[in-house]
Structure formats: structure tokens, C-alpha cells
C-alpha positions as CSV (number, residue, x, y, z in Angstrom):
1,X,12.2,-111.3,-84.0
2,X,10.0,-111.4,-80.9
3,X,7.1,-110.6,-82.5
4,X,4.0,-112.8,-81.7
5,X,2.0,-114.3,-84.5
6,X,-1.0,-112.0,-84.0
7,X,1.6,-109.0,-85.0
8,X,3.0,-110.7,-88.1
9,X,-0.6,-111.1,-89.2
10,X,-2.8,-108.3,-88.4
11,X,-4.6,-108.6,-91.5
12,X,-5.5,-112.2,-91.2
13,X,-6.2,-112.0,-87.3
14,X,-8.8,-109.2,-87.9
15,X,-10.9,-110.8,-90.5
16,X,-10.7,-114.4,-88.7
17,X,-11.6,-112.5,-85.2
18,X,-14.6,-111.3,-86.7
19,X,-15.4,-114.0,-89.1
20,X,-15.6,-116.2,-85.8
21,X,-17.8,-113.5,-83.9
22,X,-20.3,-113.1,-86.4
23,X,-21.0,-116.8,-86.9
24,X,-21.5,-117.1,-82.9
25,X,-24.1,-114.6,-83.3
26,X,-25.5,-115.9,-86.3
27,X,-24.8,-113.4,-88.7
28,X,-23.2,-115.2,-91.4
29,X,-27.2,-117.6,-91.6
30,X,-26.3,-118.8,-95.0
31,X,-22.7,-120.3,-93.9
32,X,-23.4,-123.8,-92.3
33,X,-21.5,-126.1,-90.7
34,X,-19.7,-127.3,-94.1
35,X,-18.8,-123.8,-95.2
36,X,-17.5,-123.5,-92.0
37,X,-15.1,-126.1,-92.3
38,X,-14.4,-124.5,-95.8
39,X,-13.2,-121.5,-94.5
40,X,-11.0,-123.3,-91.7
41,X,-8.8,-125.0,-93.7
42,X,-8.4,-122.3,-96.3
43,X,-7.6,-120.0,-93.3
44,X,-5.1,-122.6,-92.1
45,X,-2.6,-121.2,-95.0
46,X,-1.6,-118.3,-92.5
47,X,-1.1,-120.2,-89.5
48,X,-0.2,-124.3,-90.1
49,X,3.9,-124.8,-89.8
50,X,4.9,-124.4,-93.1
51,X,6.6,-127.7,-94.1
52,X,3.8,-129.3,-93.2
53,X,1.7,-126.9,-95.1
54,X,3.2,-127.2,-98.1
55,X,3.3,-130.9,-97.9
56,X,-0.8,-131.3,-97.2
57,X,-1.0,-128.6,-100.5
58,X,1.7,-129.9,-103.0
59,X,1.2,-133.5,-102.4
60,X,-2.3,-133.8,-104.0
61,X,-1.8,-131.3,-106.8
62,X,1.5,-133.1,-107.4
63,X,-0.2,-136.3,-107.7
64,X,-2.9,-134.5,-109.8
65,X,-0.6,-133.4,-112.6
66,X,0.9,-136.3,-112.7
67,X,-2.4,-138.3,-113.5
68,X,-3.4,-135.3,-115.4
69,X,-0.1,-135.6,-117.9
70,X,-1.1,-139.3,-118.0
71,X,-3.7,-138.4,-120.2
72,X,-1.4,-138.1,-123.1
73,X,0.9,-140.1,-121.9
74,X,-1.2,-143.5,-121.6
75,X,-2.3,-142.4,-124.9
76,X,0.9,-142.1,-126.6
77,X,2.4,-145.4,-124.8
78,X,-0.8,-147.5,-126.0
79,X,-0.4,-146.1,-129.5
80,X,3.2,-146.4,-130.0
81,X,2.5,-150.8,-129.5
82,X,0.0,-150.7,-132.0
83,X,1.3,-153.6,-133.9
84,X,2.4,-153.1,-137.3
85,X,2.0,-149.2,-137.4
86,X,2.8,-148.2,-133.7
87,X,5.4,-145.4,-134.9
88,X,3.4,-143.7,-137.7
89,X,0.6,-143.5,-135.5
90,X,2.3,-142.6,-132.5
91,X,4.2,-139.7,-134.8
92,X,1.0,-138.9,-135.9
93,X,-0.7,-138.5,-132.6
94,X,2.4,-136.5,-131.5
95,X,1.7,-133.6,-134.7
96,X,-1.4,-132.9,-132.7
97,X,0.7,-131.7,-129.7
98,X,0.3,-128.3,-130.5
99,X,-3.6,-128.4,-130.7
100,X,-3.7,-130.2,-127.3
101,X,-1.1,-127.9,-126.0
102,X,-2.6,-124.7,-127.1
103,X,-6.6,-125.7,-125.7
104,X,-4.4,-126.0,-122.4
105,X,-3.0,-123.0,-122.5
106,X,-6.6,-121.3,-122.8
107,X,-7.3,-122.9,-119.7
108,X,-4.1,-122.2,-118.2
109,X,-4.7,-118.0,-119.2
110,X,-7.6,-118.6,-116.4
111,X,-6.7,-120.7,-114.1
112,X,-3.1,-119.5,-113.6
113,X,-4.4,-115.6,-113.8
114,X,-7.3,-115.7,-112.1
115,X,-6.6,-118.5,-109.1
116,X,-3.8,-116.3,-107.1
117,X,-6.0,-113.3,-107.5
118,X,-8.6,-115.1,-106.0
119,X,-6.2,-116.0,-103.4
120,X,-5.0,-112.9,-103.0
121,X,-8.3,-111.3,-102.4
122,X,-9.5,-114.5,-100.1
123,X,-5.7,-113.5,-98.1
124,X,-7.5,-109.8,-97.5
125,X,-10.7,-110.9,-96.2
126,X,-13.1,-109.9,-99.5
127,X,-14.3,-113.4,-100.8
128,X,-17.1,-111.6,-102.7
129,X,-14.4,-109.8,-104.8
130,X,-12.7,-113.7,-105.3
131,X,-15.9,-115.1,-106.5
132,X,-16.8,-112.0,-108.9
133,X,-12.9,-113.3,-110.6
134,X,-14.4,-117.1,-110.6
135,X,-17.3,-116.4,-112.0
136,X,-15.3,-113.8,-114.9
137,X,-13.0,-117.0,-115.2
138,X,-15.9,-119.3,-116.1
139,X,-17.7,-116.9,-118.3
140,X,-13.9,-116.5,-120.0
141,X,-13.4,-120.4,-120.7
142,X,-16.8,-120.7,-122.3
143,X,-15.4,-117.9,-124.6
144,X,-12.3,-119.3,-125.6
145,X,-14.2,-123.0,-126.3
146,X,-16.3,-121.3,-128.8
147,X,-13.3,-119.3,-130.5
148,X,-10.9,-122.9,-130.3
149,X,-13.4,-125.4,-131.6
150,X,-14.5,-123.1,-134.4
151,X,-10.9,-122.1,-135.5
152,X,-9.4,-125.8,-135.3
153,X,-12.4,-127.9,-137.2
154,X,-12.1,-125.1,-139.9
155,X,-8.6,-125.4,-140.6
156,X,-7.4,-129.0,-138.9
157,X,-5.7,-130.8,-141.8
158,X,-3.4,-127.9,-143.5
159,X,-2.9,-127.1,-140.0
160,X,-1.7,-130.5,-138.7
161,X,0.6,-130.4,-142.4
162,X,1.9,-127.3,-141.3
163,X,2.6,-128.9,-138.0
164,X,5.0,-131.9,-139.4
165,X,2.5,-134.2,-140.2
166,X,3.6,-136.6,-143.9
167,X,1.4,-138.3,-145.8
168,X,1.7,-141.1,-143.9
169,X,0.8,-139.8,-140.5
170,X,-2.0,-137.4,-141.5
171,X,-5.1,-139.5,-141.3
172,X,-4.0,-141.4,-137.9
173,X,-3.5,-137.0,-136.8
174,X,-6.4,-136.1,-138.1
175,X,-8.6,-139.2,-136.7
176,X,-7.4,-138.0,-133.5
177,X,-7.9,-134.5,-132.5
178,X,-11.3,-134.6,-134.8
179,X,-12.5,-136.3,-131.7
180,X,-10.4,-134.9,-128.9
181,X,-11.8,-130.9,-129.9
182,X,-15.1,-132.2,-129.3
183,X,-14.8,-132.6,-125.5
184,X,-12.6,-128.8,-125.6
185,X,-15.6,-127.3,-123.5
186,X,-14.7,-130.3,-120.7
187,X,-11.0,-129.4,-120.7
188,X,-11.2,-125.9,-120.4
189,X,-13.3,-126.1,-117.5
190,X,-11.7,-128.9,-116.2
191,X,-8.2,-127.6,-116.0
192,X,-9.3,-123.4,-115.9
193,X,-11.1,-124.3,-112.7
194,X,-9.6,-126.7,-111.0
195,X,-6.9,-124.3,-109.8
196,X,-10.0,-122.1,-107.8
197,X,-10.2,-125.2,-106.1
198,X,-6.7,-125.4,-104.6
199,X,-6.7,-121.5,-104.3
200,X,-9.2,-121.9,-101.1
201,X,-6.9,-124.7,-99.9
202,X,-8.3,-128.1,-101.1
203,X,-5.7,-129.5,-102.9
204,X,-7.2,-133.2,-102.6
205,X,-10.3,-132.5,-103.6
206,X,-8.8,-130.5,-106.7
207,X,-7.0,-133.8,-106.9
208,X,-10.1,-136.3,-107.4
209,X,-11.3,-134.5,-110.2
210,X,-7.9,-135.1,-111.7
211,X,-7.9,-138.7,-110.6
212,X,-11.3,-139.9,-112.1
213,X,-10.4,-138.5,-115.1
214,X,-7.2,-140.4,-115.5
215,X,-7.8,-143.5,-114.2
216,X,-10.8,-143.4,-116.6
217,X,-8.5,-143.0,-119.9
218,X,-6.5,-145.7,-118.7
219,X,-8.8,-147.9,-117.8
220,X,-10.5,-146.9,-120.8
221,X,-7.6,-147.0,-123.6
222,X,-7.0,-150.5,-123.6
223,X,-10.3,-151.3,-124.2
224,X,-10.6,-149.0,-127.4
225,X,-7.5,-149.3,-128.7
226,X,-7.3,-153.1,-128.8
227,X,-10.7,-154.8,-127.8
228,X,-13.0,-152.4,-129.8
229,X,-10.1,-152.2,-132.5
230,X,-10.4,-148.4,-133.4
231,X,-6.8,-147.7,-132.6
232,X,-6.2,-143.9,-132.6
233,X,-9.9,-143.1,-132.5
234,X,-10.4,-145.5,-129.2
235,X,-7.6,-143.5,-127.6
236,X,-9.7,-140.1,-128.2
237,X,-12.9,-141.3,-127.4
238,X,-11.5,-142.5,-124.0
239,X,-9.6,-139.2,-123.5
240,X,-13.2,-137.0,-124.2
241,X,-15.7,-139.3,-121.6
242,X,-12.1,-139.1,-119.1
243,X,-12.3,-135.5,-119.8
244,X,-16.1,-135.5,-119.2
245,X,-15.8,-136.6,-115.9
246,X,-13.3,-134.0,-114.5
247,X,-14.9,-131.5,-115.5
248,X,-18.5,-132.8,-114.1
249,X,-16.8,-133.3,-110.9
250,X,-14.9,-130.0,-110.4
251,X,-18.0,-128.1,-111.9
252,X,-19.8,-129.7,-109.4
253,X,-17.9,-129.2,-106.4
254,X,-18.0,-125.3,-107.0
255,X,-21.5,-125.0,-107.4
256,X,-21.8,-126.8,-104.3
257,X,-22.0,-125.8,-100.4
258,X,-18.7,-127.5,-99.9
259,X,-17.1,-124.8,-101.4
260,X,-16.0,-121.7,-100.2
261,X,-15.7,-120.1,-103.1
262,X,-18.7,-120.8,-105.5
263,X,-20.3,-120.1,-109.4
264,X,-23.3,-118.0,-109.2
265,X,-24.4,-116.4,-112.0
266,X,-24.6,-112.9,-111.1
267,X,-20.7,-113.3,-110.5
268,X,-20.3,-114.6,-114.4
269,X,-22.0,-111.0,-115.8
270,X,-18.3,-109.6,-117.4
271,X,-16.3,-107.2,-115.2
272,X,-13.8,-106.1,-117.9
273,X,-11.9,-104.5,-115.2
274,X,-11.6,-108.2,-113.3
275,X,-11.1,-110.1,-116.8
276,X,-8.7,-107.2,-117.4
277,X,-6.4,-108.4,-114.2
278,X,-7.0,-111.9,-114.5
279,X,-5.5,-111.7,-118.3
280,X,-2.6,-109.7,-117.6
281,X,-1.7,-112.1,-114.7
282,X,-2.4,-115.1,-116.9
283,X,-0.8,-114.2,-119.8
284,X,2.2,-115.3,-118.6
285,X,1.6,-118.8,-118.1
286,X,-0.7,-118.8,-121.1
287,X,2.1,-118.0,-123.3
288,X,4.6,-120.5,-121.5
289,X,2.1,-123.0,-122.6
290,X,0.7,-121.4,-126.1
291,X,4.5,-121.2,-127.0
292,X,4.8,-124.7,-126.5
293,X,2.7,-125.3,-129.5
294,X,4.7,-123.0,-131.7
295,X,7.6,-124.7,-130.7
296,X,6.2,-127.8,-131.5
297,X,5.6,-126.6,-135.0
298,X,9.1,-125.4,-135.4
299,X,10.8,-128.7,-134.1
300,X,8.5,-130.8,-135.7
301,X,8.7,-129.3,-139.1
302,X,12.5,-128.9,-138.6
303,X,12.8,-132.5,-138.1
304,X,10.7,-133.7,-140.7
305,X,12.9,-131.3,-143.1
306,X,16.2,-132.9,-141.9
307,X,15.2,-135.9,-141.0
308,X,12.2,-137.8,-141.6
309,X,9.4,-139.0,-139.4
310,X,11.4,-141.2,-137.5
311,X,13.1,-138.0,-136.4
312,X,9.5,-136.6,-135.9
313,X,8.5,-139.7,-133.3
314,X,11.8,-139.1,-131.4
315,X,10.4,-135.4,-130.2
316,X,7.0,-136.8,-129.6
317,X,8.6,-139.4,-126.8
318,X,11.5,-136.9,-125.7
319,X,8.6,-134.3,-124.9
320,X,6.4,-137.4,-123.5
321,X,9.4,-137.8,-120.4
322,X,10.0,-134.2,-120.2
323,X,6.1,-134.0,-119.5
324,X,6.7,-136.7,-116.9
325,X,8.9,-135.4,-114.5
326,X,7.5,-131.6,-115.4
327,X,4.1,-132.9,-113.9
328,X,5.6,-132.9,-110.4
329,X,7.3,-129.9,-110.8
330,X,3.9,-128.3,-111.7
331,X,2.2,-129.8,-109.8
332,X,4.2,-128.8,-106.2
333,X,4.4,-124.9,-107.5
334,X,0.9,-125.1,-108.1
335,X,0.3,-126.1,-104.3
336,X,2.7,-124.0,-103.1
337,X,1.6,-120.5,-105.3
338,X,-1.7,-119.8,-103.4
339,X,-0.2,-120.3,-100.2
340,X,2.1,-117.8,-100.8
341,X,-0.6,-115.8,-102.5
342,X,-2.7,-116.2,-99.3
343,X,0.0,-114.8,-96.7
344,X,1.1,-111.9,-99.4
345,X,-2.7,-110.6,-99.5
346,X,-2.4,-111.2,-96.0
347,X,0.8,-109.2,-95.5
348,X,2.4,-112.3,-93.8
349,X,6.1,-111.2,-95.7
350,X,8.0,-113.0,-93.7
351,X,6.2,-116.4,-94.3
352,X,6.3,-115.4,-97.8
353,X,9.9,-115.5,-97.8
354,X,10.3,-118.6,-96.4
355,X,7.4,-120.0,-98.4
356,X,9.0,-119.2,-102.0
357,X,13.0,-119.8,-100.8
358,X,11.7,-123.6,-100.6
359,X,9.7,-123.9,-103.8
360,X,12.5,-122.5,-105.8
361,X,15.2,-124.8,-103.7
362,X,13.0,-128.0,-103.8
363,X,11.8,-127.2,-107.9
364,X,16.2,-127.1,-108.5
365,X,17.0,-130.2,-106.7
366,X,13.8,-132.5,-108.3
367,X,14.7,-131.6,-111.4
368,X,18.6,-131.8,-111.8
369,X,17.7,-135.3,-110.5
370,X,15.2,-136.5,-112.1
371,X,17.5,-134.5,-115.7
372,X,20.1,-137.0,-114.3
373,X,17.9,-140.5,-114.3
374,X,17.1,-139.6,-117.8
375,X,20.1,-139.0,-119.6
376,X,21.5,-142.1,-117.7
377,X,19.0,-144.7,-118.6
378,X,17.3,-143.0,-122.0
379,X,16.5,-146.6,-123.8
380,X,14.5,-147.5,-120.8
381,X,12.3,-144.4,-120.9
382,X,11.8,-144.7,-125.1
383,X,11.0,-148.4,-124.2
384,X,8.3,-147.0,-122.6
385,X,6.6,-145.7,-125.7
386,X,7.8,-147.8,-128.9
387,X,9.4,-151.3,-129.8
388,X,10.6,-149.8,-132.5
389,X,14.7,-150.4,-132.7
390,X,15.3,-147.8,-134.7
391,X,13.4,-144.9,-133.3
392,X,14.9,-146.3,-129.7
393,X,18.2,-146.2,-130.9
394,X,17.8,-142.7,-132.4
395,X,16.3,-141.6,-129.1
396,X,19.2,-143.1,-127.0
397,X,21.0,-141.0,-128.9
398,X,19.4,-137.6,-129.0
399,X,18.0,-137.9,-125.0
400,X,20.9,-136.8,-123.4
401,X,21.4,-134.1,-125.5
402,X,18.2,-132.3,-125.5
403,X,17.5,-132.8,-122.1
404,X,20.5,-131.9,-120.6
405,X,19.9,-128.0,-119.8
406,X,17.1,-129.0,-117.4
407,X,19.4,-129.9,-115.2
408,X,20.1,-126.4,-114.0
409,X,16.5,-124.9,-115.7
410,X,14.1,-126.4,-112.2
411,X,15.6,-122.5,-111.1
412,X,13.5,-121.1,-113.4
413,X,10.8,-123.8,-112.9
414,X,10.5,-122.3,-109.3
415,X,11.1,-118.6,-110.0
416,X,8.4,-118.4,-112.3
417,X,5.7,-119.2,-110.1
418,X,6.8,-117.1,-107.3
419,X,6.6,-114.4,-109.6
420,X,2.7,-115.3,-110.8
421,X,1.9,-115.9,-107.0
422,X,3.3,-112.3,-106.3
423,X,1.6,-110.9,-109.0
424,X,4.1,-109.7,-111.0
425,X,2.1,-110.5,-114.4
426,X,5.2,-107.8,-116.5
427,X,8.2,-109.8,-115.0
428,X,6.7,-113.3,-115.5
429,X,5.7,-112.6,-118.9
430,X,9.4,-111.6,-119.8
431,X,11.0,-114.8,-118.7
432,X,8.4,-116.5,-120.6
433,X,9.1,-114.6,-123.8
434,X,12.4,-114.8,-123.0
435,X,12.8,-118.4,-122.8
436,X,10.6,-119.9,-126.0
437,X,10.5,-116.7,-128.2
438,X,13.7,-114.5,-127.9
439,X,15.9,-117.6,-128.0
440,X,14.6,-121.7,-128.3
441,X,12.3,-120.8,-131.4
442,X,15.4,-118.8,-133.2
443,X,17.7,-121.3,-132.1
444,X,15.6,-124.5,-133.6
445,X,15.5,-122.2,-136.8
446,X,19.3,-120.9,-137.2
447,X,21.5,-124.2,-135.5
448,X,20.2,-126.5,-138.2
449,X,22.3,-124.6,-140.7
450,X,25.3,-125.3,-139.7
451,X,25.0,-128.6,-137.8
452,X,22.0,-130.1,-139.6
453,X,19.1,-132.0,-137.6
454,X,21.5,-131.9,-134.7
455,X,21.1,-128.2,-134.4
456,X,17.2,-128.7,-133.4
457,X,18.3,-131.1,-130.3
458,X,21.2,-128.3,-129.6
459,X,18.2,-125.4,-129.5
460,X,16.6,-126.7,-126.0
461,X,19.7,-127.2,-123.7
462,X,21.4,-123.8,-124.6
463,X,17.7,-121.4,-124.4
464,X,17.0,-123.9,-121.4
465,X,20.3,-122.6,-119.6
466,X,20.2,-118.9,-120.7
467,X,16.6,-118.4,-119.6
468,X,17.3,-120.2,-116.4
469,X,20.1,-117.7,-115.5
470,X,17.9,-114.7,-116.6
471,X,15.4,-115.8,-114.1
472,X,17.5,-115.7,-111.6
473,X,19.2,-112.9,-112.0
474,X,15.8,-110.7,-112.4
475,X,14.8,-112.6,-109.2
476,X,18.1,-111.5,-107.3
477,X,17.4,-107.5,-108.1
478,X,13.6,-107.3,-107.4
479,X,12.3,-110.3,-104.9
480,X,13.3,-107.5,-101.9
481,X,11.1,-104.5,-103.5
482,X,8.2,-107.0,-104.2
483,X,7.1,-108.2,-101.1
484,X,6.6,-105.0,-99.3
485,X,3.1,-103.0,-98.2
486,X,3.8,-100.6,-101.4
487,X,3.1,-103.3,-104.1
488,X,0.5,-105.2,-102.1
489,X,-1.4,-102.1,-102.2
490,X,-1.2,-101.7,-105.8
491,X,-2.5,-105.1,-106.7
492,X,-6.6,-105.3,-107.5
């Protein structure tokens, strides 16, 4: 109401005061004039106007996951012209998506669980808490590399069977990820900790990492693919030195006096009460993505039951243009979240409110539009990844169909997050669970009895419309108890 800034933010305006008194007097010696600046602009999350905030945040991490998707994506459109056996290979490539999907998600139970906290604890003025959850999150992705590449190289082929591969895809699937789970170590820190990065407020440096990657695959790819001749082996090579890079570049930047928030090695001895909150948080993200993988499997081996692997190669582009205008969807909420995770450590409510009413507004309106474009023009988006007639005719057919529940689903798509930045790990989780286990994954199994192969393109819309009114009605009956002083207090 008439309340000056300085009341709003009592938290924030304490620690700043004497953040700023202490470096006049010298006290902070090992805080130059680069950490400084640091500290400045992740401080500016409390205080900037906030559509100009969460323009300078979203913008680079938007244009991050959309370079970062085109790692797959290049792949999949270079492979797919392969000439002469462009749609087995591209299907084969596709029967990997799981794999791929799941090493994400590992990432994902880090970054997305242990990035907000770090924000959170940043927004109350203890960064030596926020780099003891970095430094758990580092030690936690070089676990899960050792437990992924072990697991997958001992069981890859029956797996990638299992997965919908024939025997006419296997070898071109099996060529592929053999490479791709070498570089696993360079994802998982790649993506885990690229989201600590934004957390402190630098979205665009978060950004380059993603960029040199990408522009590396597809500069890379091409060259191969075609001019080297290894074909699905060239795209993974490219993908692993891409991969390489990112993650030498985000490593680097966090070891370095640029950053805020840094890796030390005392911080990476295991807090189990730290890795403790930083999996229950992530949990829910990691099964929004690990679920993705099981749902793979399900469609995949539905379609190669009822269909064949042309039916197969339709999924793996269908999932390729859902990826493509998911990126920017992910990629604003993950600019947005630590803002709003900032000013809720902060006890900033009301700019909290504001913050997450326009995520979830702007996350409905992208993509009931961009839902709209595709089922419009699908043979120009399947153009995009094969020549094949056939396969674009079948897609043509099947794009509006399957797709058409995301017109109303960017609701959930903007919930979600809010949730995650809030804290809410139990309530996250649910609508995750909600979504790809309670209904898609019993849908893809029980439609295709009655209406055949149709029933698996009939599963998505209808879980995609359910879970996206869930969402918002668990949103409608507990936003207003969230943001308060009393659950603020809870979270550690």
C-alpha cells in the first residue's frame, strides 16, 4: 500500500546494508572488485522493476535451452537425410531417447533441487550455506555418472530392444549411445550446474556455456556425418567434444573469482542432511524428466507392436517439435524460478506474487500458440527431419492429434515451477506423478485396445488436459498459505 521498499524487504535491506559497510572497511579482504560486481547483480533480483528483471533472466536461459535442445535436434535432422537409410537410422537414434532422457534427468535431480535452495539461502543472506548445497550437488553428479555409465554399457542392447528398437534399427541405436555414455560425466555437470549459475543471477553467462556447446555439434555434425562418412557415430562423436566444452566452461566459471557462488572442496565433503533437501526438492523434476524415458518405452514399444517402425520414426519427430517449443518454455521458468526464489528467502511476498502470476500467464499464452502453428502446418515441421513421404504423411496425420492437449497444458508448464521455486518438493512431485504415471503411461497401455495404434496418439492429449487442470486447481487452494512467514521458516 504505502509502504516504502525498505519495509517490503527488511531481510534483503539488512544483509545489503551491512554487506556494503563491511567492504568499505575492508572486512570482506577476500571479495575483490569482481566478486563485488557478483554480488550486485545477483542482489538486483530484489530491487530491478520486474518486467525488466525477468526479461535480462529469461532471455538468456531461454536462448540456452533452445541451443541446448538443439543438440538432439541437429542430430536427429542430420540423420533423418542420411541418404538411402535416413528413417531407420533416424528411428534408431530416436530408441535411445530414453537413455539420453534419463542421464538428463540425473542432472536435472541437482540442478532443479539444489539451484532454488541455493537461491533461497543466497535471498536470506547465508551464501556459505548456498555453496555447502553446490558443492553436495557436484559431489552428487559425480555419483550418479558412475552409477549411469556402469548400468547402461552393461545392459545397452536388450535394453534399447526393450525400448522399440527392430532388427533393423539396433546397430545404427546401439552405434549411437555406445559413444554418447562416454561423455555422461560432461553432461551431468554440464546441465546439474549450470542452473547454480543462473541461481546468483547470471543468466548469460549460464547461457555461453550452453551456446559453445551447441554451435559446436552443429558445426561439428555435418562434418561427421557426411565428410568423415561415419553417419550415426559422427553425430555422437560431435555431441560428446560439444558436450566437453559446456561443461569445461561452466566448471570453470564456478571455480573461478567471477562467481559468487564457487566449488571448494571442503563444501563437496557429503552433508546428508543438505543432499537430503536438495533430493526431495529435485525429485520432482527428476521424475518429470526420468518419466519421460519410461514413456518413451511405452510409446515406442506400443507403436512398434501396432505399427511398425515407421510408426516408431513418427514419435521420434513428434517428440523432436514438442522439444522445440518446450525449450523456451523451460528455459523462461528457469530464469524466472530463482528470482522468485530470491525474493521468497527474502520475504519479498508481494514481488513474489507478481513474479509467478506472470510466468504462469506468459508459459499459457507461448504455448497455446506455438500448439496452434504446429497442428496448422505439421508437414512443414516433419519436413524438417525426414524426406521420407511416407513417414511425413503419417506424421501429418498423427501431429495434430497428439499435440493438441498442449494447447491448454503451458498452465501446468508454469505452475510447476512456481511450486519448485517455493519449495514445495510434496506438491510438485504429485503433479509430476500425476501427469506421466497415474494417467499418460496407463492410457498409452489400455487405449490401444480398443482403437488400436490410434489409442497411443489419443494417450498424450487427454493425461496432457487432465494434469493441466489438476495443477491448477491444487494451485488455486494452496498458493495463498504458501507464501507466508510460517513456511519460509520451515524451509532449510
Amino acid at each position: 500500500m504505502g509502504s516504502s521498499p525498505t519495509n517490503r524487504i527488511p531481510g534483503y535491506i539488512k544483509t545489503a546494508h551491512k554487506m556494503s559497510r563491511f567492504c568499505v572497511a575492508g572486512k570482506f579482504r577476500g571479495i575483490g572488485k569482481e566478486r563485488k560486481q557478483m554480488q550486485d547483480k545477483e542482489q538486483r533480483m530484489a530491487t530491478e522493476g520486474i518486467g525488466k528483471l525477468m526479461i535480462s533472466m529469461a532471455v538468456p536461459s531461454i536462448i540456452a535451452q533452445v541451443i541446448n535442445i538443439l543438440y538432439s535436434i541437429v542430430d536427429r535432422i542430420y540423420i533423418g537425410h542420411i541418404r538411402g537409410v535416413g528413417m531407420e537410422a533416424l528411428t534408431g537414434v530416436g530408441v535411445t531417447f530414453p537413455i539420453i532422457t534419463l542421464i538428463s534427468a540425473f542432472s536435472a535431480f541437482v540442478g532443479a533441487g539444489g539451484a532454488p535452495l541455493a537461491a533461497i539461502w543466497l535471498g536470506k543472506g547465508d551464501r556459505k550455506r548456498a555453496e555447502k548445497i553446490l558443492g553436495n550437488g557436484v559431489t552428487l553428479l559425480l555419483f550418479f555418472t558412475m552409477i549411469l555409465m556402469a548400468f547402461f554399457y552393461a545392459f545397452e542392447r536388450p535394453l534399447l530392444y526393450m525400448f522399440g528398437a527392430s532388427d533393423a534399427t539396433i546397430e545404427y541405436a546401439v552405434s549411437y549411445i555406445s559413444i554418447y555414455l562416454a561423455g555422461t560425466i560432461f553432461v551431468e555437470l554440464a546441465l546439474g550446474l549450470n542452473a547454480f549459475i543462473i541461481s546468483q543471477g547470471q543468466s548469460r553467462t549460464a547461457m555461453m556455456a550452453v551456446l559453445i556447446g551447441a554451435a559446436t555439434n552443429i558445426i561439428l555434425d555435418p562434418v561427421f556425418i557426411f565428410v568423415f562418412g561415419m553417419g550415426v557415430k559422427g553425430a555422437a562423436v560431435a555431441t560428446v567434444i560439444s558436450q566437453i566444452l559446456s561443461a569445461v566452461w561452466t566448471v570453470g566459471f564456478l571455480i573461478s573469482s567471477k562467481s559468487s557462488l564457487t566449488i571448494k572442496l571442503k563444501a563437496m565433503i557429503p552433508d546428508f542432511r543438505i543432499i537430503g533437501s536438495v533430493l526431495a526438492l529435485g525429485i520432482s523434476p527428476f521424475i518429470m524428466r526420468a518419466t519421460e524415458s519410461l514413456i518413451s518405452i511405452v510409446l515406442n514399444s506400443g507403436l512398434q507392436k501396432y505399427g511398425g517402425d515407421i510408426y516408431v520414426g513418427s514419435l521420434t519427430i513428434m517428440q523432436s517439435v514438442m522439444q522445440m517449443y518446450s525449450a523456451p518454455l523451460g528455459g523462461f521458468t528457469q530464469g524466472v524460478q530463482p528470482i522468485i526464489s530470491y525474493n521468497f528467502g527474502a520475504g519479498n511476498f508481494d514481488r513474489v506474487k507478481k513474479l509467478y502470476r506472470s510466468m504462469i500467464a506468459s508459459c499459457f499464452i507461448f504455448a497455446a500458440s506455438a500448439t496452434l502453428l504446429v497442428i496448422i502446418f505439421p508437414g512443414f515441421f516433419a519436413g524438417l527431419f525426414t524426406s521420407d513421404a511416407q513417414l511425413i504423411a503419417l506424421v501429418e496425420k498423427m501431429m495434430p492429434v497428439f499435440m493438441c492437449g498442449m494447447l491448454v497444458f503451458g498452465l501446468q508448464q508454469g505452475i510447476q515451477p512456481t511450486f519448485l521455486a517455493l519449495g514445495q518438493a510434496k506438491i510438485s512431485l504429485f503433479i509430476a506423478v500425476f501427469r506421466k504415471i497415474i494417467l499418460l503411461i496407463p492410457l498409452a497401455l489400455i487405449l490401444p485396445l480398443k482403437f488400436g495404434v490410434m489409442g497411443i496418439y489419443y494417450a498424450e492429449p487427454v493425461s496432457d488436459v487432465l494434469s493441466a487442470t489438476m495443477a491448477t486447481i491444487l494451485f488455486l487452494l494452496n498458493i495463498k498459505k504458501i507464501v507466508s512467514k510460517e513456511t519460509l521458516q520451515k524451509i532449510g
